[in-house]
C-alpha positions in Angstrom: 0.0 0.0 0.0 1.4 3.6 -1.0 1.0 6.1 1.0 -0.9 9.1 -0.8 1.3 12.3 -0.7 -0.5 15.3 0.1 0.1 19.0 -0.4 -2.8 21.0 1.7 -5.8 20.0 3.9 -9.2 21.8 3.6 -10.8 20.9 7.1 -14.6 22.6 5.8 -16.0 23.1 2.5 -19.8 23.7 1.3 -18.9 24.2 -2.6 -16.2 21.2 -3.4 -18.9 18.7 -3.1 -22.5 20.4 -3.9 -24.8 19.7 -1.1 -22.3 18.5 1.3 -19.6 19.1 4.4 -16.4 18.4 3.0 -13.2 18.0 3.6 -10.5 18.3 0.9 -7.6 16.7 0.9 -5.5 18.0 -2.0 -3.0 15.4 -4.0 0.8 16.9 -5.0 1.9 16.2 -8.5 0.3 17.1 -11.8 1.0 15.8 -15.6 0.3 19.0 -17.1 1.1 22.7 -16.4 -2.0 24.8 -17.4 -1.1 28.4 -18.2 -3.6 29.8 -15.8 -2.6 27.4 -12.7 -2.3 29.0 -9.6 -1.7 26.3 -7.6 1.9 26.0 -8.4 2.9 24.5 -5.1 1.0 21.2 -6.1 2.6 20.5 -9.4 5.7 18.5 -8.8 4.7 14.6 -8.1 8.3 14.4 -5.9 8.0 17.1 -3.9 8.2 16.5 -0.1 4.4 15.9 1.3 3.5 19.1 3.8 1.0 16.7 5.5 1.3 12.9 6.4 -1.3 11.0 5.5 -1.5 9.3 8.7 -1.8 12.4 9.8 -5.4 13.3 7.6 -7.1 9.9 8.2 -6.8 10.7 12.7 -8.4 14.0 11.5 -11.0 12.2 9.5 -11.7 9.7 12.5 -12.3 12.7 14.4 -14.7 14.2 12.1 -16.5 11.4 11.5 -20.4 12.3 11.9 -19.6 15.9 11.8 -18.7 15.9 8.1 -20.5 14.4 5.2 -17.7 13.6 2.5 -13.9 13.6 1.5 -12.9 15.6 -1.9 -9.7 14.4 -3.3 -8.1 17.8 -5.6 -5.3 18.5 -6.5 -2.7 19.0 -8.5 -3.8 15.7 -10.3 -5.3 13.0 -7.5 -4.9 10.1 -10.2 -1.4 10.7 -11.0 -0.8 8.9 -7.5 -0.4 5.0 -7.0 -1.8 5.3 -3.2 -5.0 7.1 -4.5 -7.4 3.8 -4.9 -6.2 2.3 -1.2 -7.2 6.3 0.2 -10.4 6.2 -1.3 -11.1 2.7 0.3 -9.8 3.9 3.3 -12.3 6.6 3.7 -15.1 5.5 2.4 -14.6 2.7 5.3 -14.5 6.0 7.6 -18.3 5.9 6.6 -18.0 9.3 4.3 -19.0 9.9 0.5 -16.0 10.1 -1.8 -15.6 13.1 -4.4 -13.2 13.8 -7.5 -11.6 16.4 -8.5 -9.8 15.4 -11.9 -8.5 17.1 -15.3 -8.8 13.4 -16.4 -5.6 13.0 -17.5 -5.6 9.5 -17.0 -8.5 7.9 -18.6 -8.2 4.5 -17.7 -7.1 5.1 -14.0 -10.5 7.5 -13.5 -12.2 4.6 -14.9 -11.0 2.1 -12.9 -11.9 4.2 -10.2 -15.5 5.7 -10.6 -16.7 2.4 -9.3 -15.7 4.2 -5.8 -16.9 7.4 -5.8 -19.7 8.8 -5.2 -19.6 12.3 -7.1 -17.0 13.9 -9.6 -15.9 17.5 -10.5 -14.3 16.9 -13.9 -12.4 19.7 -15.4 -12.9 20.4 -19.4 -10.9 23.1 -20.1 -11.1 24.1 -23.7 -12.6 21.9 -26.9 -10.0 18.8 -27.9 -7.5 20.5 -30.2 -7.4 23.7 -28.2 -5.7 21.6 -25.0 -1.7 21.7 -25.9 -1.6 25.4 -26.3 -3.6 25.7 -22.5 -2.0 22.7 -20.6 1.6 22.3 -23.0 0.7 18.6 -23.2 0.2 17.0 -26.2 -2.7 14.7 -26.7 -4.0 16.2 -23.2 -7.5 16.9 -25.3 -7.4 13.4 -26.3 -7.5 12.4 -22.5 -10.0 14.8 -21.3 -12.6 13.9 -23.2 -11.8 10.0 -23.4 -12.7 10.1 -19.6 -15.4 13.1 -19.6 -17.0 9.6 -22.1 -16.0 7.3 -19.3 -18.2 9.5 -16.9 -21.2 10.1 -19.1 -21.2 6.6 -19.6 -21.2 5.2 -15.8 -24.0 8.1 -15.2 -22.0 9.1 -11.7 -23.3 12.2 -10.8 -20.5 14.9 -11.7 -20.3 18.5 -12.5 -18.3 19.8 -15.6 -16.4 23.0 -14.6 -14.9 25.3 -17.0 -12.2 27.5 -15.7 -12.5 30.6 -18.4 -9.7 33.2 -19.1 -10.6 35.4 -22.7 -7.5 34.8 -23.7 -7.1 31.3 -23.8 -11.5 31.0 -24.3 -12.9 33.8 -26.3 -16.3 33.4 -26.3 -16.4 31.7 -29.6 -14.8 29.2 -28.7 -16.5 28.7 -24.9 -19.9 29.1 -26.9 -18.5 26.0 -29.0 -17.3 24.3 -26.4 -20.7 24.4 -23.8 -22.7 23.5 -27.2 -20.5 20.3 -27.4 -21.1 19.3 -23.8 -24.6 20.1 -23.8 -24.8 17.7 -27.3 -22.6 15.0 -25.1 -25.3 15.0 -22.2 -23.4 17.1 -19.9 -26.3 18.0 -17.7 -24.5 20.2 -14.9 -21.6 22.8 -16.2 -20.1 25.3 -14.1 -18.4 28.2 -15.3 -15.5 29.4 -13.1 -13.2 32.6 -13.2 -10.0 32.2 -13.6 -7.8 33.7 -10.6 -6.0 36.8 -11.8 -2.9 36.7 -9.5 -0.2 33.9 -9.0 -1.1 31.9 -12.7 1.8 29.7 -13.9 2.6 32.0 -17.0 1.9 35.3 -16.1 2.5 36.9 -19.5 -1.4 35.7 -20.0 -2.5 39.3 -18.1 -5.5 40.1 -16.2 -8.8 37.8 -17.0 -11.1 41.3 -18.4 -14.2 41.1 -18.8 -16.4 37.5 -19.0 -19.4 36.8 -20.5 -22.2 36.5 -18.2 -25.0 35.9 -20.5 -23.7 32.6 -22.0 -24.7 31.1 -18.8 -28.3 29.8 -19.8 -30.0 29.1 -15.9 -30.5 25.4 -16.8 -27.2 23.4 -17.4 -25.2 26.2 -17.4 -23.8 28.7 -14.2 -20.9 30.3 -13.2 -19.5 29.9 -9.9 -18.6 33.3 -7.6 -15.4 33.1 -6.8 -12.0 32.4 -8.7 -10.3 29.0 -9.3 -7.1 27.9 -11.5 -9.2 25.5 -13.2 
């Protein structure tokens, strides 16, 4: 059994899993390096883990009946060996088990949906557009192999869209929500891109966004900022 490495604790959340107390416990290491990332700190898989794991499970035990479910984030929670033995481990805690994933690894999300209870899946731009946003070729190809993987289980999930103009004129968001909608996306969730602290900071301030492609049915944008 691997230990999962992690790089930050969220003791309380009401928005990481919608309807729910949750914790989140967020994975270090990511595949890809997304232009508008400001979670920097999380990227590198080898970096040294500021919490044990050990560590998150006695503060689990202690929340158990007090909290409702257990996000794993990221970074990139199925870059990580240990990641199937921490969801069985806290699901035995009693608690539901959320997802958030870029879905960079197809086969390893769908190995693992079996064990979840809920996913946040992260589309970030339509197929072809992905290399220039994440610097990863193929990384389209991925995305949208396990947003099918998803659909196809029918776990409930949210699709989140982390939008900056420069990388998503509205063109090509419009595109893009019309090809989720047409997939069967039924919940998509606009966010806005944090401004401050993004990986390449030659992409500028996020300007203006495009409130009224939000529809009121599948569509919405979350208040607040995220790095997508």
């Amino acid at each position: 059994m691997k230990a999962l490495r992690v790089g930050g604790l969220t003791p309380l959340t009401t928005i990481d899993y919608p309807g729910e107390l949750a914790a989140v416990v967020f994975c270090q290491g990511c595949p890809w390096r997304c232009r508008y990332c400001h979670n920097g700190h999380l990227l590198r898989h080898d970096a040294v883990s500021s919490i044990d794991w050990q560590e998150v499970l006695s503060f689990l035990r202690r929340r158990q009946g007090l909290l409702d479910a257990v996000v794993f984030s990221g970074g990139e929670p199925t870059l990580q060996a240990g990641l199937p033995d921490a969801v069985a481990t806290v699901r035995d805690l009693g608690f539901k088990v959320g997802l958030h994933t870029a879905g960079c690894y197809p086969e390893r999300l769908a190995a693992l949906l079996p064990s979840l209870d809920w996913v946040g899946l992260d589309i970030k731009a339509m197929e072809d557009d992905y290399p220039v946003l994440t610097g990863v070729p193929d990384s389209g190809t991925r995305a949208f192999e396990s947003l099918r993987y998803l659909l196809d289980i029918g776990l409930p999930c949210e699709v989140r869209v982390t939008v900056h103009p420069r990388l998503l004129p509205s063109d090509r968001l419009r595109t893009l929500l019309d090809c989720l909608q047409k997939m069967g996306v039924v919940s998509i969730v606009l966010q806005r891109c944090r401004a401050t602290g993004m990986l390449d900071p030659a992409l500028g301030p996020t300007g203006s966004f495009p409130e009224t492609i939000a529809d009121g049915g599948t569509v919405s944008w979350r208040e607040g900022e995220s790095a997508g």
